[in-house]
N, C-alpha and C positions, 0 to 999 in steps of 0.2 A: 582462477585468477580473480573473477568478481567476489568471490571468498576472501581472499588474501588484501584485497584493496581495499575493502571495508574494516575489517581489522587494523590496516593500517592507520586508516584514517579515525577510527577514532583512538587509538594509540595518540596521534600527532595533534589531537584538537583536545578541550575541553569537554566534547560530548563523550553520552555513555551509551548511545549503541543508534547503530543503523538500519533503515531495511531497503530494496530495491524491486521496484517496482515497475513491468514492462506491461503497453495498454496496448490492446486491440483498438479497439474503440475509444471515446469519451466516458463510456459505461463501460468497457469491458478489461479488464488488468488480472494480470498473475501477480503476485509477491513470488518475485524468482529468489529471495532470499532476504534472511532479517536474523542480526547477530547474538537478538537473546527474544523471550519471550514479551515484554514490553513494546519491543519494536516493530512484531508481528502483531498484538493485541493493538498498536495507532492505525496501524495499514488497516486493519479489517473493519476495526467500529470505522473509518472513511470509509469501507467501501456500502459497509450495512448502513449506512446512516444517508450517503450521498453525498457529505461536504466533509470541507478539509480543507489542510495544505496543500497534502498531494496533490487532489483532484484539482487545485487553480493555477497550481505552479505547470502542471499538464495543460489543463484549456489555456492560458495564458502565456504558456510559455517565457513566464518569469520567477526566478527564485521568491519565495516564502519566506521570511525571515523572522518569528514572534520569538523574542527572548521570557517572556513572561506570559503564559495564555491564561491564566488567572482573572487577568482585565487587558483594558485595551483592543485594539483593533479583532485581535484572536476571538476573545469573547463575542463582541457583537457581531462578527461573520458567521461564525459555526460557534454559535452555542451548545448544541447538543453534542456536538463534537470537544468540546474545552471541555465539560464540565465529565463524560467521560474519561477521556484518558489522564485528567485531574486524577481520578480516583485508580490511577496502574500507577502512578508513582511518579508520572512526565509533567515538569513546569515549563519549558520549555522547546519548540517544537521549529522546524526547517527544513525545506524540500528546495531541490534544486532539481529542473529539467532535466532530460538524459537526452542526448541531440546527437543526431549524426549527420550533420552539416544542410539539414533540414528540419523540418518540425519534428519539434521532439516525439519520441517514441517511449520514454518512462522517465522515473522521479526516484531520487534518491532524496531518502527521509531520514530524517536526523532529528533526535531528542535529549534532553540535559535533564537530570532529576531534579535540579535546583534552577532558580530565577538566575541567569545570569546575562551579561550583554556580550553577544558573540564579537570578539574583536574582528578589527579589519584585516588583519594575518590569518585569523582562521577562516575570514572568508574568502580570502582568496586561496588556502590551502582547500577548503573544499570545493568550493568552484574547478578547482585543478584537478581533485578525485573523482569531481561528476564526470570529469572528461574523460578521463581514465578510465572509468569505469562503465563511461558508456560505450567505448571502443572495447571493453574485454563483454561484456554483453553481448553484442552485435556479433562479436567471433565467436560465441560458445551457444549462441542459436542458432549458426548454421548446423546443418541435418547432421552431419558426422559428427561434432564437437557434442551435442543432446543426446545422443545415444552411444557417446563412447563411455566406458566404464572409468575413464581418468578424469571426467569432468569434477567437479567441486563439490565435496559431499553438501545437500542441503541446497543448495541451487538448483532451479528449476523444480521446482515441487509443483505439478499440474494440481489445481483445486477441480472440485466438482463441482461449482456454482454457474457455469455457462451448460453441462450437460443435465444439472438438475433443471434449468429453465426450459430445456428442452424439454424434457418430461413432462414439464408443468402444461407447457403450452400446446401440446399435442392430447393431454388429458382433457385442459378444460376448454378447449378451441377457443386458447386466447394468444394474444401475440408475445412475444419472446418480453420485449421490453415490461407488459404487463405481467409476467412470469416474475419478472426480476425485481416488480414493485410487491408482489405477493411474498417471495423470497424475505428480502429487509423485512417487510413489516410481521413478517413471521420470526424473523428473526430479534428485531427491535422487543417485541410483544416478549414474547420471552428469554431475554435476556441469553441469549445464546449468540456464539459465533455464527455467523451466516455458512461457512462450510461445514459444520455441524449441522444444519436444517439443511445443506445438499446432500449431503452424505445421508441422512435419512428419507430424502425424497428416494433417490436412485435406489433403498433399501426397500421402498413400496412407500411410501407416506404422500399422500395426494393433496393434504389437504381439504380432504370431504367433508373434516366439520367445521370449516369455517366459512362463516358466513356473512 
């Protein structure tokens, strides 16, 4: 269902693709799914970097709305972050909460390849699919719906970035959160996906020559 609503919605709106994003933590999220490669590649530089849309429309619990992150508000918050996904093809950038009649639990992200101004129709059509779509969430995390084989293909993809910090952190008897600052800046440093630097921790990579 969280497959099919995303589709839908960007079918219905001006934008060209999604992703959905469910947090453990203030630091800690899955990308339970993203409609094309672009919209996985904004989720991840936010999570390897630390700032974002995502990540304030989450503490904040208020929609993100930059039609243009080139300049403007976009720019000056998350620099490192605009002048990346600049360079995947996204001008502009939108997250909206995922809420289950409490503090939100994840962020639906949303990007446009070109500068444009999100009209008031499609912001209320999206506002309408975060809700949707945080109620088909919510029912496809309970324990049966995650391990049934009818589930959404490409939904729920577990990362290895919360099991490689463990690794990390029982190697150098450091704390989980310092695990997760070691991750990014290994990740940042060379230019690599952060689940790419998990997936070769958990393969043996310790990090012994850095220093």
């Amino acid at each position: 269902m969280t497959k099919q609503l995303v589709s839908e919605l960007v079918r219905e709106t001006g934008i060209d693709g999604a992703g959905v994003t469910v947090f453990a933590t203030a630091s800690t999220r899955d990308l339970v799914y993203a409609s094309d490669g672009v919209a996985e590649e904004i989720d991840e530089t936010q999570f390897t970097l630390g700032e974002g849309p995502c990540l304030d429309a989450f503490r904040f619990d208020n929609p993100e709305l930059h039609d243009d992150i080139s300049g403007g508000a976009a720019r000056a918050r998350w620099p490192l972050f605009a002048a990346q996904v600049l360079g995947f093809g996204a001008a502009r950038v939108y997250a909206y909460p995922l809420g289950g009649g409490g503090s939100p639990f994840g962020v639906l992200e949303l990007y446009g390849s070109s500068p444009a101004v999100l009209a008031a129709h499609e912001d209320v059509t999206c506002r309408l699919f975060a809700h949707k779509i945080a109620r088909a969430v919510l029912a496809e995390l309970a324990p049966g719906n995650v391990l049934s084989s009818g589930s959404d293909a490409g939904v729920f993809r577990r990362g290895n970035v919360n099991v490689a910090c463990g690794i990390l952190a029982a190697y150098h008897k450091i704390s989980v959160d310092e695990a997760m600052v070691r991750l990014r800046a290994r990740a940042f440093s060379r230019q690599r996906r952060i689940t790419a630097i998990a997936q070769g921790v958990i393969a043996g990579d310790r990090f012994d020559t850095d220093k």
